[in-house]
C-alpha positions as a Markdown table, in Angstrom:
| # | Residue | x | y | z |
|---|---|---|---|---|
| 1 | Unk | 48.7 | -29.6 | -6.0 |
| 2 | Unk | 49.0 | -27.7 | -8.8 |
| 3 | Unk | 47.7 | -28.7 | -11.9 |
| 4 | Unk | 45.5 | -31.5 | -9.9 |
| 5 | Unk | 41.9 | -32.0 | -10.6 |
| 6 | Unk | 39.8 | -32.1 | -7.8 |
| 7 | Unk | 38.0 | -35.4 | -7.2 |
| 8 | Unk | 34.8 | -33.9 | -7.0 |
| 9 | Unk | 35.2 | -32.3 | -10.9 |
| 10 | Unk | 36.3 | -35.4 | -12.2 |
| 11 | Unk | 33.1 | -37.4 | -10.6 |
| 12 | Unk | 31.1 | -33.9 | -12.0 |
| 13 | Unk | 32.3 | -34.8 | -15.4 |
| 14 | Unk | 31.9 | -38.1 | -15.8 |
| 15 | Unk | 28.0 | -37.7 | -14.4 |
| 16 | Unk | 27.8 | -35.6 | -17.5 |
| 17 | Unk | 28.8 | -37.7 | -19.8 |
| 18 | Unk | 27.2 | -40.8 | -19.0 |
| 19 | Unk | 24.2 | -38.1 | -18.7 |
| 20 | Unk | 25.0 | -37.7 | -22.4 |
| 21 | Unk | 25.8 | -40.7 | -23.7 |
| 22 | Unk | 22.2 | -42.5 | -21.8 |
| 23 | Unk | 20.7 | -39.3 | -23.8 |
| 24 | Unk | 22.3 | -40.2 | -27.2 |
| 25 | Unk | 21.5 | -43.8 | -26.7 |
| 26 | Unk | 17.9 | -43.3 | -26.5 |
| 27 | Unk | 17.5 | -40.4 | -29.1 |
| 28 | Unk | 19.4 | -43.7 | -31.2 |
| 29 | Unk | 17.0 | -46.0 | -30.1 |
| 30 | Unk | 14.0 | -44.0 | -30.9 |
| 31 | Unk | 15.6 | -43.0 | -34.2 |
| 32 | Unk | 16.2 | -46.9 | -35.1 |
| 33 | Unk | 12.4 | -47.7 | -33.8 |
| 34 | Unk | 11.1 | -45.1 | -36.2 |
| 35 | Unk | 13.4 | -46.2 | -39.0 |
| 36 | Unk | 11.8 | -50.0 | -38.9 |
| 37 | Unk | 8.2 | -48.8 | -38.4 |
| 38 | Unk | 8.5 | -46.8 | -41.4 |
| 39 | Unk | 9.9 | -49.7 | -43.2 |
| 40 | Unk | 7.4 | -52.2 | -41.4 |
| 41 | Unk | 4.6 | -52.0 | -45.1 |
| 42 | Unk | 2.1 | -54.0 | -42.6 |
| 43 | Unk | 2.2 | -51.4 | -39.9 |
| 44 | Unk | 1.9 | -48.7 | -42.5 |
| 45 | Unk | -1.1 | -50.3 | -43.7 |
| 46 | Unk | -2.3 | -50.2 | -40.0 |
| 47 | Unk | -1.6 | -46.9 | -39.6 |
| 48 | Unk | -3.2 | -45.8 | -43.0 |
| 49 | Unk | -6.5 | -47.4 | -42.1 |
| 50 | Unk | -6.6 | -45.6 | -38.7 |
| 51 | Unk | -6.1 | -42.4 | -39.8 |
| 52 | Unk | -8.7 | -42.9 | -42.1 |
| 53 | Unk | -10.7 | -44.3 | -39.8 |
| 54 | Unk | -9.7 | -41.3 | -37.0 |
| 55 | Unk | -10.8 | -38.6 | -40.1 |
| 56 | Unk | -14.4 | -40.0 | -40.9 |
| 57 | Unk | -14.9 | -40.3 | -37.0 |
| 58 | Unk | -14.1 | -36.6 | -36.9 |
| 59 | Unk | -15.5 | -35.1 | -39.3 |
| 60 | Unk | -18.6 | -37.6 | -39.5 |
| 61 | Unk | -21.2 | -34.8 | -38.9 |
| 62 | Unk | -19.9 | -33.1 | -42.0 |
| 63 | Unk | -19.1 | -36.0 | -44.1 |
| 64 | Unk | -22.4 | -38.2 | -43.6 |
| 65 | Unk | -24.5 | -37.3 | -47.1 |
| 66 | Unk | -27.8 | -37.9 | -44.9 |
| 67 | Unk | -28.6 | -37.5 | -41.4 |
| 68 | Unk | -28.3 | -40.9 | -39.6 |
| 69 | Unk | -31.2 | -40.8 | -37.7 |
| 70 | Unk | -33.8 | -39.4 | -40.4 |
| 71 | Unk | -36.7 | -41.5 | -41.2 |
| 72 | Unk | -38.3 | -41.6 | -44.6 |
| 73 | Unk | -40.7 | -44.3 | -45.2 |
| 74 | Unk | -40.8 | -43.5 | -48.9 |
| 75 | Unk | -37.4 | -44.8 | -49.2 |
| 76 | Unk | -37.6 | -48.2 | -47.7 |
| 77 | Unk | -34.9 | -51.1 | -48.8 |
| 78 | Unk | -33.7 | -49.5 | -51.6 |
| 79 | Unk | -30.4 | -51.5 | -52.8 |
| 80 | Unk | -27.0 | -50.0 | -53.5 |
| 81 | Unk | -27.2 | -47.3 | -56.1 |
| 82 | Unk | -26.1 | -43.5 | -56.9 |
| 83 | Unk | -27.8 | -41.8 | -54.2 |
| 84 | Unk | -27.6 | -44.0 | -51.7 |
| 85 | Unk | -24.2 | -46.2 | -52.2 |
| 86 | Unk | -25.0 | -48.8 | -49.2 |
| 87 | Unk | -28.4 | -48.5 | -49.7 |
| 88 | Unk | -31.5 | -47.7 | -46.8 |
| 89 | Unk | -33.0 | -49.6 | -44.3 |
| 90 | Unk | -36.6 | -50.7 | -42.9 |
| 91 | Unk | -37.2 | -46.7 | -42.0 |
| 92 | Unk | -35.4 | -45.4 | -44.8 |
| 93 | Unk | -32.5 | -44.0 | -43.6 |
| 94 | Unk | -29.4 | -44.0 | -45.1 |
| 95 | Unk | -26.6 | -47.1 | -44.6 |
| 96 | Unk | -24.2 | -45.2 | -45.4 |
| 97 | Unk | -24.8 | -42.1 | -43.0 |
| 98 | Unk | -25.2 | -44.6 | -40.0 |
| 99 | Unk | -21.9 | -46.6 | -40.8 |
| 100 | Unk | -20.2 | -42.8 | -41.0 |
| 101 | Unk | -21.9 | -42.3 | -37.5 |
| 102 | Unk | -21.1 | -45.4 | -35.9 |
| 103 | Unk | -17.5 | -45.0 | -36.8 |
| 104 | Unk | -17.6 | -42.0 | -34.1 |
| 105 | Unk | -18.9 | -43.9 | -31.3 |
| 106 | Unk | -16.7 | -47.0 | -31.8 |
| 107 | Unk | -14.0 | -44.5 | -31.6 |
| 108 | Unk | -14.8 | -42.8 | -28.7 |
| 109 | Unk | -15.7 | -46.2 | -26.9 |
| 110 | Unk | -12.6 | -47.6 | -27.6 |
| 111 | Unk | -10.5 | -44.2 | -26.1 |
| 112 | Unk | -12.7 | -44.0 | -23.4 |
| 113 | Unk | -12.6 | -47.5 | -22.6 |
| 114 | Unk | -9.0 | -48.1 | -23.1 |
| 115 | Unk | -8.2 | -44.8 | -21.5 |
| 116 | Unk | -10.2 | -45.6 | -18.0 |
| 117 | Unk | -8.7 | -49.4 | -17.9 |
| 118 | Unk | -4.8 | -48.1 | -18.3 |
| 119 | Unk | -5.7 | -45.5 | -15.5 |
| 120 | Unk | -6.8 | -48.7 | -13.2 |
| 121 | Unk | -4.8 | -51.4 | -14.5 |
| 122 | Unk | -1.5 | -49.6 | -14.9 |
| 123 | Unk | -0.8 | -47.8 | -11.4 |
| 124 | Unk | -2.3 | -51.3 | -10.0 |
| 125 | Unk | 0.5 | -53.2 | -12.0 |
| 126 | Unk | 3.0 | -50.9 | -11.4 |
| 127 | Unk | 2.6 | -50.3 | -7.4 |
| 128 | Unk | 2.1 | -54.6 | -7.2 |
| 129 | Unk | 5.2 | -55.3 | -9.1 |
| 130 | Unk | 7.4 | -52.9 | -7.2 |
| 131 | Unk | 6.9 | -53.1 | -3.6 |
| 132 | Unk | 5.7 | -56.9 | -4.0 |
| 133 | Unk | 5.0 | -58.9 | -0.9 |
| 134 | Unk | 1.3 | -58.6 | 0.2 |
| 135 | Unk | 0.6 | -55.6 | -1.7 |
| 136 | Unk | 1.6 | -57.5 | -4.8 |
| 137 | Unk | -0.1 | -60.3 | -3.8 |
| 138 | Unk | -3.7 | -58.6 | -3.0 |
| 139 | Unk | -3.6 | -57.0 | -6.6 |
| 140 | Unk | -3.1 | -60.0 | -8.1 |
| 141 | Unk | -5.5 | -62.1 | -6.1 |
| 142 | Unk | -7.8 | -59.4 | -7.6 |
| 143 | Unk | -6.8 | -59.8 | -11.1 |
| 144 | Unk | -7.3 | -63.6 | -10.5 |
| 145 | Unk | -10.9 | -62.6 | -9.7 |
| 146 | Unk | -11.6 | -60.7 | -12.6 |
| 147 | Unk | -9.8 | -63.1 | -14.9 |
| 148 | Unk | -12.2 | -66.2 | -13.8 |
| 149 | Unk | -15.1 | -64.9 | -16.0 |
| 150 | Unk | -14.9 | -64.9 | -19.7 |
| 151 | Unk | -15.0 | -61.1 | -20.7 |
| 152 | Unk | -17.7 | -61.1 | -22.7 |
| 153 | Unk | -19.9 | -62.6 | -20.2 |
| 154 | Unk | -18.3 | -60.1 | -17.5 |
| 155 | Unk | -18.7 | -57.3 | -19.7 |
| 156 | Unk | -23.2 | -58.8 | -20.0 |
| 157 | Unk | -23.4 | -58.9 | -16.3 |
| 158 | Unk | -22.2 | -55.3 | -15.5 |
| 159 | Unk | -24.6 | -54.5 | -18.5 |
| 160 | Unk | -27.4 | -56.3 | -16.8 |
| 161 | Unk | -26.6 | -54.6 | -13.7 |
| 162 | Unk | -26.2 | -51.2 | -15.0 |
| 163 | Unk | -28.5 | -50.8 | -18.0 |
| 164 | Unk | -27.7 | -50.4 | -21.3 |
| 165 | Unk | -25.9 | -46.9 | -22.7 |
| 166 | Unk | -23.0 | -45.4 | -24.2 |
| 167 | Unk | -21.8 | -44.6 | -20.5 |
| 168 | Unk | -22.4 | -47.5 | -19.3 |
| 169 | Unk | -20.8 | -49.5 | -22.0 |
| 170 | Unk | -17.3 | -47.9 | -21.8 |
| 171 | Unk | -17.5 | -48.3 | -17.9 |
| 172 | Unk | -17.8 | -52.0 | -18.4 |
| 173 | Unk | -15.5 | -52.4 | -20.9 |
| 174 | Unk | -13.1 | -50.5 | -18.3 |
| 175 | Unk | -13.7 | -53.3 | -15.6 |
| 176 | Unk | -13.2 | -56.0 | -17.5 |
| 177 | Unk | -10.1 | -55.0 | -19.5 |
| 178 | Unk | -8.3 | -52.9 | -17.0 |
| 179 | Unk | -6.5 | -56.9 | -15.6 |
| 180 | Unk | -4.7 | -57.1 | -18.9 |
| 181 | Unk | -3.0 | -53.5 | -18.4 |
| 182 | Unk | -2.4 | -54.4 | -14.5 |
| 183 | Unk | -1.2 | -58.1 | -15.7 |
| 184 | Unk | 1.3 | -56.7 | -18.3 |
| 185 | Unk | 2.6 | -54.0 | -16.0 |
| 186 | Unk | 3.3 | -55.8 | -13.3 |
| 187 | Unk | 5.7 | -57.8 | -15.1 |
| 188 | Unk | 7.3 | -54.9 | -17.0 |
| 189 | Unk | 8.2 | -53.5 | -13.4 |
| 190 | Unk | 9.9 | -56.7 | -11.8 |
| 191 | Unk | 12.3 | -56.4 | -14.4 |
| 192 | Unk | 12.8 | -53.0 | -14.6 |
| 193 | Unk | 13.4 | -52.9 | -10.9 |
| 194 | Unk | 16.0 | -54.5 | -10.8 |
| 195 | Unk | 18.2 | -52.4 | -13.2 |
| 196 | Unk | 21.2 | -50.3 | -12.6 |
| 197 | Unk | 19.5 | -47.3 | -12.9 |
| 198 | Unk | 16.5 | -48.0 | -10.7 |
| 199 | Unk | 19.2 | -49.4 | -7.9 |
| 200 | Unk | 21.2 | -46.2 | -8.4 |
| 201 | Unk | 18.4 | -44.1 | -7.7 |
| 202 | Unk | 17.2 | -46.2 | -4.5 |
| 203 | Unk | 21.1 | -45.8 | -3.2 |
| 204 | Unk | 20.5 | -42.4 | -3.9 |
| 205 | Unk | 18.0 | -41.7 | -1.5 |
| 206 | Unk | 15.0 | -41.6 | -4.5 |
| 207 | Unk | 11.3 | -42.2 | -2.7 |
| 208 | Unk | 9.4 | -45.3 | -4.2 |
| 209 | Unk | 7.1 | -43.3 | -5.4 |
| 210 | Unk | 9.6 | -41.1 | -8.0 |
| 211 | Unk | 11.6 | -44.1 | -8.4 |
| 212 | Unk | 8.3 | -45.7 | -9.8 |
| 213 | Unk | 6.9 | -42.6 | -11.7 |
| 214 | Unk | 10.4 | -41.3 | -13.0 |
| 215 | Unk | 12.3 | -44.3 | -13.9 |
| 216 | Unk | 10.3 | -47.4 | -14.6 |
| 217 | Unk | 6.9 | -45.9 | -16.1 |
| 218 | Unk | 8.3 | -44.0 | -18.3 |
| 219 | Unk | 10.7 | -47.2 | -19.5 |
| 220 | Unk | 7.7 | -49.5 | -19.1 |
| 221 | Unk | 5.5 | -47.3 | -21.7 |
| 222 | Unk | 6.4 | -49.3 | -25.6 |
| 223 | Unk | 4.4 | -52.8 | -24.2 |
| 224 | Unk | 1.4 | -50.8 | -22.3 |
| 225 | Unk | 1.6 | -48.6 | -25.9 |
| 226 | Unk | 1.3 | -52.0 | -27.8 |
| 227 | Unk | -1.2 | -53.5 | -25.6 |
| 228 | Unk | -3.5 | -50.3 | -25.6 |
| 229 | Unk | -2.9 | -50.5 | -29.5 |
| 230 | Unk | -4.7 | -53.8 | -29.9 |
| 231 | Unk | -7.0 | -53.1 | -26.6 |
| 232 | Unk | -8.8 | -50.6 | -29.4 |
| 233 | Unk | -9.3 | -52.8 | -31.4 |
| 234 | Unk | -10.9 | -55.6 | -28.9 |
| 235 | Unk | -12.6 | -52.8 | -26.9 |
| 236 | Unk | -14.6 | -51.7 | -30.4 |
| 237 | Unk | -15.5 | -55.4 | -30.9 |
| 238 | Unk | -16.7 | -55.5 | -27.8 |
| 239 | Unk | -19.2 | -52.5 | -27.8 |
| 240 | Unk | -20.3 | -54.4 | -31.4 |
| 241 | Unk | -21.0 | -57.5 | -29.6 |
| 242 | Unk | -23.0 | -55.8 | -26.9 |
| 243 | Unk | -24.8 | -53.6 | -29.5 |
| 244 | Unk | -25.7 | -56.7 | -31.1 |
| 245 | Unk | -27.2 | -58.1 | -28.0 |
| 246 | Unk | -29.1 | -55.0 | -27.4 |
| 247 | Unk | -27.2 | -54.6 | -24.2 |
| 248 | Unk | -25.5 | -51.3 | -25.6 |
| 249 | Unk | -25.5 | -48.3 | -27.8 |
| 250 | Unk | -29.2 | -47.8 | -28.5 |
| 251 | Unk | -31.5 | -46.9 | -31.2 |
| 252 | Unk | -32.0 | -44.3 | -32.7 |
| 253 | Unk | -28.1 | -43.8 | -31.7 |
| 254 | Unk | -25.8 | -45.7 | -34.9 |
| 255 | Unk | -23.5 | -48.3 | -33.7 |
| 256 | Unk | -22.2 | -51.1 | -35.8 |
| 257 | Unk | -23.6 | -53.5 | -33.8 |
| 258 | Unk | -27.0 | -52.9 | -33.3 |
| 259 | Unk | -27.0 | -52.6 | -37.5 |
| 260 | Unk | -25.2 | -55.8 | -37.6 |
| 261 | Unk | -27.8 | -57.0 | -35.4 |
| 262 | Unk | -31.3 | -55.4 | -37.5 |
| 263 | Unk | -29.9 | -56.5 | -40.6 |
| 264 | Unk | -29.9 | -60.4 | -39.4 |
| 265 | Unk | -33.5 | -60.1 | -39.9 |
| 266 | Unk | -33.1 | -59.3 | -43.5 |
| 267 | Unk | -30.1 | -61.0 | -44.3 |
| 268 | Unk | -31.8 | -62.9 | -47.4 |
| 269 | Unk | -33.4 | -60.3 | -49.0 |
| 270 | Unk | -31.0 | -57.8 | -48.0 |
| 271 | Unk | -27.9 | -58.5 | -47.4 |
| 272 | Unk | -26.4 | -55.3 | -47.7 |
| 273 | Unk | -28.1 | -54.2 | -44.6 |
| 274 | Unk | -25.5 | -56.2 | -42.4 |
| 275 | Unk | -22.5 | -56.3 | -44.8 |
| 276 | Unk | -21.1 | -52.9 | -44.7 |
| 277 | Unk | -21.0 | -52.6 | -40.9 |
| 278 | Unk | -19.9 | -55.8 | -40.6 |
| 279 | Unk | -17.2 | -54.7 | -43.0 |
| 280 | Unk | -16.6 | -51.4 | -41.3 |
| 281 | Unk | -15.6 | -53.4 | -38.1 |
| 282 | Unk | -13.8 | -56.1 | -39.8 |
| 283 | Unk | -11.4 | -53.5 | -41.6 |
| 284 | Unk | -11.2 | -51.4 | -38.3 |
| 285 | Unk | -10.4 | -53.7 | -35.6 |
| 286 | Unk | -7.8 | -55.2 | -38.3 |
| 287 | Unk | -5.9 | -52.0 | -38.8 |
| 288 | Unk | -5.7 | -51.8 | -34.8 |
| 289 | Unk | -4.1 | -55.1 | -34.7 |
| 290 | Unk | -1.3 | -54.5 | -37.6 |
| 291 | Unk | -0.7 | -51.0 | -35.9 |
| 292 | Unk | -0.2 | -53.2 | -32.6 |
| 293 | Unk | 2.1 | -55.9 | -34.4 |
| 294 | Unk | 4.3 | -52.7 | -35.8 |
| 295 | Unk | 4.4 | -51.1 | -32.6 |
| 296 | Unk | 5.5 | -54.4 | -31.2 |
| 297 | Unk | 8.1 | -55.3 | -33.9 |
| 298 | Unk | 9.6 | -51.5 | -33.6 |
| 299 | Unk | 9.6 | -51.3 | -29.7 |
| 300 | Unk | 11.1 | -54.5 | -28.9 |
| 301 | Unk | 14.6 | -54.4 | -29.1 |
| 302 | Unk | 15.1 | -58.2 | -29.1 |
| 303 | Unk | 13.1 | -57.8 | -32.5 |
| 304 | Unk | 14.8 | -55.1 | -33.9 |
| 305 | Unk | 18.2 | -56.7 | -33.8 |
């Protein structure tokens, strides 16, 4: 008739809008997430001490006053003072150059590390926690596995196995961290999975696969972003704790562990040798952990109410 409007229009139209409005809604959401992050002062403080942290990481070859690695015999122990501010150690090289150093390799063991566990753990988490049934319950029998050894005796044994090395120290850390992501993911989906917009696009005609990459992962990403926030910050402890075992980054290479560990030796005569990269991990791993607790505060909509 005239003056009608087709049915086909009208459904047209109203796809738009609620196209729109799911648009607007999120654009809010983000908006409001942003707004309490800013406003979060612990977060900020997090964030501050990162991109501090990410800066001397960077520019470390430029930045260190001496090279890390130089020996000078001449300048053995020498305490705190002008020239050298944290002081020299048993070869005479400077503390300060090889805590600048070490910042670069905790950083990139920590991006590596975290990087290559999300790539295993979170298509693992995602595939079990949509299609369940066996699939779901194989992956998880697997995480099970994984999860019965404590992860810093895990992380030893693949060290034994594999030697000790920057490679292999970021490969290990992988392994054993890659159950949390799978773990965390997993659970993300069986929620998700049942929403509207996940059973629209299955009515639809959607393939499990796009259904899985297209509309879960991407709503699944602020808890894997929190988790990988805070898996820095446990990834770089890690790599200390194997340094300081001698199972990882080793000398003449810097790494905050292996100081940590030398300057045990000396600890009563000079204590400086072990302070300021035990300081230096302290203060980094803690700015990880208040960036995760703002991420987590900001992201979680349950919190931000």
């Amino acid at each position: 008739m005239p003056g009608s409007t087709p049915a086909s229009v009208t459904a047209s139209t109203s796809s738009a809008r609620t196209g729109s409005e799911l648009v607007k809604a999120e654009k809010s959401n983000l908006a409001r997430a942003l707004l309490m992050f800013w406003r979060n002062k612990i977060a900020l403080t997090g964030l501050t001490i990162i991109g501090l942290f990410l800066v001397v990481a960077v520019t470390a070859p430029w930045l260190a006053p001496y090279d890390p690695i130089e020996i000078d015999l001449s300048q053995q122990f020498i305490s705190p003072n002008r020239e050298h501010p944290f002081g020299t150690d048993n070869l005479g090289r400077d503390i300060l150059s090889r805590v600048i150093a070490g910042a670069r390799v905790s950083l990139w063991v920590g991006l590596i590390s975290v990087g290559l566990a999300m790539i295993i753990g979170v298509p693992a988490g995602l595939v079990a926690g949509y299609l369940r049934g066996t699939t779901d319950t194989l992956v998880m029998r697997l995480v099970d596995v994984f999860l019965a050894f404590p992860v810093i005796i895990l992380a030893i044994a693949i060290m034994a196995v594999r030697g000790p090395g920057l490679t292999n120290v970021m490969i290990a850390l992988a392994v054993v961290y890659w159950t949390t992501y799978a773990r965390v993911t997993r659970s993300v989906t069986l929620v998700l999975r049942e929403e509207d917009y996940v059973l629209a696009a299955r009515s639809l005609g959607g393939t499990d696969l796009r259904i899985m990459w297209r509309h879960i992962l991407p709503n699944g990403i602020p808890p894997i972003l929190v988790l990988a926030s805070l898996g820095m910050g446990s990834a770089i402890l890690a790599e200390a704790a194997l340094s300081f075992l001698g199972l990882g980054i080793q000398p003449p290479q810097p790494s905050w562990g292996s100081m940590l560990s030398f300057g045990m030796q000396y600890l009563r005569d000079a204590p400086y040798l072990s302070t300021f990269p035990g300081l230096a991990i302290f203060i980094t791993v803690l700015g990880f952990n208040l960036l995760g607790d703002g991420l987590r505060d900001a992201l979680d909509p349950r919190l931000r109410q």
